[in-house]
TIZA-668054 format. One line per 10 residues: number of its first residue (from 0); their letters; for each residue y, z, x of N, C-alpha, C, O. Coordinates in steps of 0.05 Angstrom, whole numbers. Example, Ala and Ser with C-alpha at 12.3 -4.5 7.8 and 13.67 -1.06 7.14 Angstrom:
0	as	-114 156 264 -90 156 246 -66 156 264 -66 169 285 | -45 142 257 -21 143 273 1 157 258 23 161 268
This chain:
0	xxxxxxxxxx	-890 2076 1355 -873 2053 1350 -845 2061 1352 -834 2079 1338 | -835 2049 1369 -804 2053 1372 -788 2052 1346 -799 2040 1327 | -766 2062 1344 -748 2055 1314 -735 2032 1320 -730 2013 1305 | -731 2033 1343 -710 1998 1345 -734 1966 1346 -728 1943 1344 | -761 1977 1350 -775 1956 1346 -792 1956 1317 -806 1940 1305 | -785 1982 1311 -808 1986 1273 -787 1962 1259 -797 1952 1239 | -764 1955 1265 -748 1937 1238 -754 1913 1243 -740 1897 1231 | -776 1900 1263 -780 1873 1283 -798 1863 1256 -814 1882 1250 | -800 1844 1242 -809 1822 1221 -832 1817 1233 -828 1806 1255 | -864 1822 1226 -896 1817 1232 -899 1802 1225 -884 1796 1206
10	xxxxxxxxxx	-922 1783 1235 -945 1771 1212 -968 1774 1233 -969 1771 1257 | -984 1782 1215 -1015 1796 1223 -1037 1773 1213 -1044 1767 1190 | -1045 1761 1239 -1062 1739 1229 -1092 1749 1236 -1098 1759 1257 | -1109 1745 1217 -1136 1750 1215 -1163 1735 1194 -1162 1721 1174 | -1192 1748 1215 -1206 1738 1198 -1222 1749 1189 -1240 1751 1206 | -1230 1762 1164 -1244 1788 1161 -1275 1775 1167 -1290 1791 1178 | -1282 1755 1163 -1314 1754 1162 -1315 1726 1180 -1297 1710 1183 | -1347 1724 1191 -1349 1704 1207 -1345 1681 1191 -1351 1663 1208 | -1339 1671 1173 -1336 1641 1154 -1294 1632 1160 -1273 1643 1152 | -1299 1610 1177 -1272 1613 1179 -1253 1607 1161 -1229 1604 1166
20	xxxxxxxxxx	-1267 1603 1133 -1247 1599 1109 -1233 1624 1103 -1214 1623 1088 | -1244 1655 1118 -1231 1680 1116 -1201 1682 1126 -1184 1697 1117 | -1198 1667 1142 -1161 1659 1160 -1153 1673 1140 -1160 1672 1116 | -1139 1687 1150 -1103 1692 1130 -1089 1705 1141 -1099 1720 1158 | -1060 1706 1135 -1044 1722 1146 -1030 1733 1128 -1028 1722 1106 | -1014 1765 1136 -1001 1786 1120 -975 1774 1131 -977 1761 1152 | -951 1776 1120 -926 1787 1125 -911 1800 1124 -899 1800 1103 | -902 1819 1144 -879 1848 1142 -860 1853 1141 -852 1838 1160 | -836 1866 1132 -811 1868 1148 -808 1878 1169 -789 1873 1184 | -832 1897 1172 -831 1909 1195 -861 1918 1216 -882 1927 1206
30	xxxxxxxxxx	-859 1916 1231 -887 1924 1249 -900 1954 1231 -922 1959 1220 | -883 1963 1235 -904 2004 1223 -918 1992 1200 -943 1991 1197 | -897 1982 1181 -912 1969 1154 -943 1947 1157 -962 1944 1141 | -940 1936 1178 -960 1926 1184 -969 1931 1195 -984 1912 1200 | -976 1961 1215 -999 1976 1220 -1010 1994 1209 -1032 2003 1217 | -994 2005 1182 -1002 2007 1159 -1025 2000 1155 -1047 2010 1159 | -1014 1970 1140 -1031 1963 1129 -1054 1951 1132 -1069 1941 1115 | -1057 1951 1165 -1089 1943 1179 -1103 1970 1173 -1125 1969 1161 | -1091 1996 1179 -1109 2016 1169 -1106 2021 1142 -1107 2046 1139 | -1103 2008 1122 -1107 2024 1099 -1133 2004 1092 -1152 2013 1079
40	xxxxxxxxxx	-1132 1970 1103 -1149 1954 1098 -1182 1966 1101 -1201 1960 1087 | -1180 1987 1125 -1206 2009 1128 -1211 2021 1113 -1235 2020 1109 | -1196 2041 1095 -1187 2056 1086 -1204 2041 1049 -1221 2049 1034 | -1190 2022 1050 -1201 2009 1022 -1233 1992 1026 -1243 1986 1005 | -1248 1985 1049 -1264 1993 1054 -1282 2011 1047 -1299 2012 1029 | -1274 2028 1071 -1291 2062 1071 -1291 2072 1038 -1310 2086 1032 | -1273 2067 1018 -1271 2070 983 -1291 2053 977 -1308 2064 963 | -1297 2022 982 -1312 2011 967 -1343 2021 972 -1360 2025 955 | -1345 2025 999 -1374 2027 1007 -1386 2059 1006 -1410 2065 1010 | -1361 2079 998 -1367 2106 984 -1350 2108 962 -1329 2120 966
50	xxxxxxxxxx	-1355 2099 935 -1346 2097 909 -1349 2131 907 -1329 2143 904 | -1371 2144 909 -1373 2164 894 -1350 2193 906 -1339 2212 894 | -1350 2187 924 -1325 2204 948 -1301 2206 933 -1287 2188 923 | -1295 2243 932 -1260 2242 927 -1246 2230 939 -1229 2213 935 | -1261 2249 971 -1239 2248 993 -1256 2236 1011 -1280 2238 1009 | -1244 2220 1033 -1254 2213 1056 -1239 2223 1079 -1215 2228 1076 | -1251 2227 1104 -1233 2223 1130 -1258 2208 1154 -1283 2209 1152 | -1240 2193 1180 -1247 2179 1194 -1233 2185 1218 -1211 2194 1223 | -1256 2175 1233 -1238 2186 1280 -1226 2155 1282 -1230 2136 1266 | -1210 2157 1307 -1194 2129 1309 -1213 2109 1321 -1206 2086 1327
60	xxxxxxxxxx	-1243 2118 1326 -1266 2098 1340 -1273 2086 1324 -1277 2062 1327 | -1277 2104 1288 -1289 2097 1264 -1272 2066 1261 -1283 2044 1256 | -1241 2073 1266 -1221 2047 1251 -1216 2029 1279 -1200 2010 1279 | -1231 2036 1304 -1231 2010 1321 -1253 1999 1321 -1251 1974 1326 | -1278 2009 1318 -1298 1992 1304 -1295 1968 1291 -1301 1944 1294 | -1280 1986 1271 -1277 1955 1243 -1258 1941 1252 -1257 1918 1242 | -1236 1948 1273 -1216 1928 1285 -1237 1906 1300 -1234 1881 1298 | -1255 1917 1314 -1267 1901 1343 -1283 1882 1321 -1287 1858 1327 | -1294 1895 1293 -1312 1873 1281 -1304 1846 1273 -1316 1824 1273 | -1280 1853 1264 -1263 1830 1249 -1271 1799 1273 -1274 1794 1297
70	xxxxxxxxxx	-1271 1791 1258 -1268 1756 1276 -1247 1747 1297 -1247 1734 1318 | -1223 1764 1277 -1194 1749 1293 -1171 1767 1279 -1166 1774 1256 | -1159 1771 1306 -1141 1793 1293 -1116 1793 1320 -1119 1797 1345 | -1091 1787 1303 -1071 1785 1335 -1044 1790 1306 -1042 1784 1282 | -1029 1804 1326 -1001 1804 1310 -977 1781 1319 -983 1774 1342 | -956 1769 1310 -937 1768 1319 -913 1773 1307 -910 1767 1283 | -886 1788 1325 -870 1802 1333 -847 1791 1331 -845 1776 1350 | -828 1790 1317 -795 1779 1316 -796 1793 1347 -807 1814 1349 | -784 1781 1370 -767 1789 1384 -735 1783 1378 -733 1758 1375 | -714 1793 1375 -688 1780 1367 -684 1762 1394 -685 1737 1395
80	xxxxxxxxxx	-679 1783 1418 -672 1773 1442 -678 1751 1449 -665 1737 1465 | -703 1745 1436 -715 1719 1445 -712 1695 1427 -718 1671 1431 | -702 1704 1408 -703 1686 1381 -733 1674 1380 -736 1650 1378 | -756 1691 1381 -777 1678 1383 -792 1705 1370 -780 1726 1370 | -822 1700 1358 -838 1712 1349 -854 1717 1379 -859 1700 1396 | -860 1747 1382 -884 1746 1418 -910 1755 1407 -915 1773 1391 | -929 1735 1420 -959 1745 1403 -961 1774 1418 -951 1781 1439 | -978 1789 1399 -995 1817 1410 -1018 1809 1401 -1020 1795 1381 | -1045 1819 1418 -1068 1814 1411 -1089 1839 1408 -1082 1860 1419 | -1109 1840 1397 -1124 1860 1384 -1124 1885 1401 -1127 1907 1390
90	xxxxxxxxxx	-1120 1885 1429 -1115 1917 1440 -1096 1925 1432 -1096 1947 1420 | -1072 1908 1436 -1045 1924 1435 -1039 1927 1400 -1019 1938 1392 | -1057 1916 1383 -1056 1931 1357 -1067 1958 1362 -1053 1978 1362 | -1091 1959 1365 -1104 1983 1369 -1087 2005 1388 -1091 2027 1378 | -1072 2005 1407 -1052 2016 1417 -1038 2027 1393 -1042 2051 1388 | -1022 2015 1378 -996 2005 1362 -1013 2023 1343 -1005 2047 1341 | -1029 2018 1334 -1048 2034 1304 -1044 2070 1313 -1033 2089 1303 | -1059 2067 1336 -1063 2098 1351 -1035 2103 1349 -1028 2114 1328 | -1017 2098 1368 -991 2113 1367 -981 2119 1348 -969 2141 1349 | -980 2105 1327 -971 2108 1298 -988 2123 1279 -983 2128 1255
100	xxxxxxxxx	-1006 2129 1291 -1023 2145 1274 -1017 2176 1281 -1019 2195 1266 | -1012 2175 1301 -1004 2201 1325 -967 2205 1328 -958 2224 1341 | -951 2185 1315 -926 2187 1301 -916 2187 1339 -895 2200 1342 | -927 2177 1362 -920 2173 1373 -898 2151 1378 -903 2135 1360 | -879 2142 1389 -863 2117 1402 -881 2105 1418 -890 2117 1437 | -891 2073 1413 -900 2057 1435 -882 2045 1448 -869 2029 1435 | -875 2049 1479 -866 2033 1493 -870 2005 1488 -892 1995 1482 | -842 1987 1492 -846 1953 1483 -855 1947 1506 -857 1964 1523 | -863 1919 1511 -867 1905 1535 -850 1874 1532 -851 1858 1550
């Protein structure tokens, strides 16, 4: 994630389970913070469903799994330039997750 696009204002709309009363959306100040917090949503997961576990660790297939399971899952993006929010949709999170997980810069589009 770029630094000049990590300060861009998210909202991460999703649906954790097939019942579409699950809708909801997060709001960020910033994109990183909200790829964050799609992987920690695994993360608190992988805790509930191994209570007895100190520690856990997971591969980035483990946390695209549970991305691909979700129902519905798309970000959108303050662009300033545009004075408009630009949707991203469930790859280019998964992109966005990986690079940031790898403290890589994602190129914008």
């Amino acid at each position: 994630m770029s630094r000049r696009g990590d300060n861009r204002h998210t909202i991460v709309l999703l649906q954790t389970e097939g019942d579409r009363s699950t809708r909801t959306y997060m709001d960020f100040a910033s994109t990183s913070k909200a790829l964050t917090t799609i992987c920690g949503m695994y993360e608190v997961l992988l805790k509930s469903l191994n209570p007895g576990l100190a520690e856990m660790t997971y591969d980035v297939e483990d946390l695209f799994a549970y991305l691909d399971r979700l129902p519905e899952l798309s970000a959108l993006i303050y662009d300033p330039q545009l004075d408009a929010y630009v949707p991203h949709d469930r790859a280019w999170i998964k992109q966005a997750a990986l690079s940031q997980l790898q403290g890589v810069a994602l190129p914008r589009r």
